[in-house]
Phi, psi and omega in degrees: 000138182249148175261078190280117169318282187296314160324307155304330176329286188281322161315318194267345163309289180344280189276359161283335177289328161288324163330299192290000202223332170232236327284125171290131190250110160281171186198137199254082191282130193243043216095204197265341203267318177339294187303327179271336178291308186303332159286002181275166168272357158271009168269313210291315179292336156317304184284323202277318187274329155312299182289342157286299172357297166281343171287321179296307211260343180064052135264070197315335208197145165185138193231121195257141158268129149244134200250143176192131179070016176104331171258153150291139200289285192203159202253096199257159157240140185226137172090223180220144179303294163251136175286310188288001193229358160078018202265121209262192181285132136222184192278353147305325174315121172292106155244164174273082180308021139056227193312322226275356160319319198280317163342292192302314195264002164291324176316277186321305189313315210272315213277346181298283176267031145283299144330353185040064189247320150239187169235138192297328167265019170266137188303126161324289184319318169336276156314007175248154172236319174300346195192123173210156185282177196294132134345127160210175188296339169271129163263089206327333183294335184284355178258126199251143152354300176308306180296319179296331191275331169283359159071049167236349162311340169093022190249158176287198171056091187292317198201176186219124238267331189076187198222172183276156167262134184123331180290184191271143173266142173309169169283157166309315196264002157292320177271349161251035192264355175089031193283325193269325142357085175305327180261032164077349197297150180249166198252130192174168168297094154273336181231150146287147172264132201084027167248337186235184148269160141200117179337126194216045163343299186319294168341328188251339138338283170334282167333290208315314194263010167291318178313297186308311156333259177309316154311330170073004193248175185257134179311290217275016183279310180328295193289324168296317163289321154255020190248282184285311167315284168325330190258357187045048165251096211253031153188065172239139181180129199276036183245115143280061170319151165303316182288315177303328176294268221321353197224029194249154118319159187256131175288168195188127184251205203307328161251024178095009183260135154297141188235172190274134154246202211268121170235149176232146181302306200304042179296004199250351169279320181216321185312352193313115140265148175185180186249172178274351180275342164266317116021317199262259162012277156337290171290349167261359166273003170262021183234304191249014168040082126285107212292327126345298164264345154305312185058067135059044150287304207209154166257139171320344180256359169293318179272000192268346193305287185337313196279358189248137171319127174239127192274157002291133184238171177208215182258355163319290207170148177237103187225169129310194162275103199073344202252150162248160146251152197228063179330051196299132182054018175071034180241094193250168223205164158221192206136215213194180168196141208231134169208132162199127140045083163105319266179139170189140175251167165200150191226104165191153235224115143262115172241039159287342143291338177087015245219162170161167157238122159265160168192124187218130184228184213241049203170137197305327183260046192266009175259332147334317185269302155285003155323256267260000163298292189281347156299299211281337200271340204279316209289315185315286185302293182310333184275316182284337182287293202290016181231359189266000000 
């Protein structure tokens, strides 16, 4: 990427002159509790750090959850989806959720060994035909469901670059063969499994294509009939669909240039489209496993399983199954947080309070943006448990 001075100039003209002309903030009113949420200071500080925010960081757009008591409180939209067409953030908006992909397809993965089709502790490789791993100094029987999902197998590959959207994509067993890879790495035993954490895209590959395997389905045909459909996140989807354009946001990279996006084989790892109202949802069936409204994806005591630490954890990283924990301000939550090319998210969830924020924006620097979002919102959380 080059980093031409003028152009940043003339990008920070820009977007100062939108400042001055927008951001418009919508609110999606969510029950009896909105209303009464828009007079607290925290919406107001929500709306204030947005519309600076995005303007300082060449973030055109970012649309925040705030969840309190298990439901969502209230729904903000700030900017804009595309700059050149004025188009603003609504709660409708698509963006692309990078890592917080892995969160989502933990579901399927899980729901895989309730259906009883795998067992979380059964060695993988066994089951796959299309693919299998490398012989190594590691013993490949120890990598179980459980480990990958929770980033304790001892598998490679932290993370993955995507493709232009229009190019053709390679196969699951190209990439992990280390085909998507500029430097070639492949998916193999870097470690034992089950002696450390360590952060694994490659790892949910794995899955993806375990899933497929057994299923006999395409993973996002797979995750769309029995994932999103039932929970009734009906413009969620690991597809950049025609319909899904008409309603995206525009990626927009460090400096405020629209960039193309990114699609990937590796959906299960970084492709998630998705809204901030489904998303939101999403999080809140991950606090109150309501059983009504899961409609049989997962039993409430299966996500509560997702949600307990699986050792070994380290100063690295901590995760469940798909939920990481994470500790931002010495606090900790668990979710997940996505960053790819155009895009960047943040999902976190306490859930001794019932309590979280989403944030999800349109842009390379969008953790720039949701930080101080999730600072406002941690003082918030921190205040109302000391007043209890």
């Amino acid at each position: 990427m080059t980093n031409n001075i003028h152009s940043k100039v003339n990008l920070a003209t820009v977007f100062l002159l939108i400042s001055l002309t927008m951001l418009s903030c919508s609110t999606k009113k969510i029950g009896q509790t909105t209303n009464i949420y828009k007079t607290e200071p925290l919406y107001h500080e929500i709306e204030k750090l947005g519309k600076e925010l995005t303007v300082k960081h060449y973030v055109p757009g970012i649309a925040v959850a705030v969840i309190r008591d298990g439901k969502v409180a209230s729904i903000q939209s700030i900017g804009y989806a595309d700059l050149a067409s004025k188009k603003p953030v609504t709660p409708e908006t698509i963006f692309n959720v990078g890592s917080v992909s892995k969160l989502v397809s933990a579901w399927g993965f899980v729901q895989l060994a309730e259906k009883g089709l795998v067992k979380l502790d059964d060695p993988v490789d066994p089951f796959l035909t299309r693919w299998h791993l490398p012989d190594s100094e590691f013993d490949k029987s120890k990598v179980t469901l459980r480990r990958i999902l929770s980033h304790t197998a001892g598998l490679s590959v932290h993370g993955y670059g995507g493709s232009d959207q229009g190019t053709k994509l390679l196969s699951l067993e190209e990439s992990l063969n280390g085909k998507t890879k500029r430097n070639g790495e492949t998916v193999h035993l870097a470690s034992e499994p089950g002696t450390k954490w360590e952060y694994s895209g490659g790892g949910y590959t794995l899955a993806q294509l375990l899933m497929e395997e057994k299923t006999k389905q395409d993973f996002s045909s797979y995750m769309k009939q029995n994932i999103f459909l039932p929970l009734g996140m009906k413009n969620t989807s690991y597809e950049w669909t025609e319909e899904m354009m008409k309603n995206s946001a525009t990626a927009y990279d460090e400096l405020g240039n629209p960039v193309k996006n990114r699609i990937f084989t590796e959906k299960a790892a970084a492709g998630l489209q998705t809204t901030i109202t489904d998303l939101a949802h999403f999080a809140e069936l991950s606090i109150t496993q309501n059983p009504k409204q899961l409609n049989q994806v997962l039993k409430p005591k299966t996500i509560q399983l997702m949600e307990t630490p699986v050792l070994p954890s380290s100063n690295e990283g901590e995760s469940g199954l798909g939920y990481r924990f994470m500790k931002y301000e010495e606090f900790r939550t668990i979710g997940h947080t996505g960053e790819n090319v155009g895009w960047s998210a943040g999902l976190f969830l306490d859930l001794a309070t019932k309590s979280g924020i989403i944030v999800l924006c349109n842009g390379s620097n969008g953790d720039r943006v949701w930080y101080p979002i999730y600072q406002s919102w941690l003082k918030t959380v921190k205040a109302n448990s000391a007043s209890k």
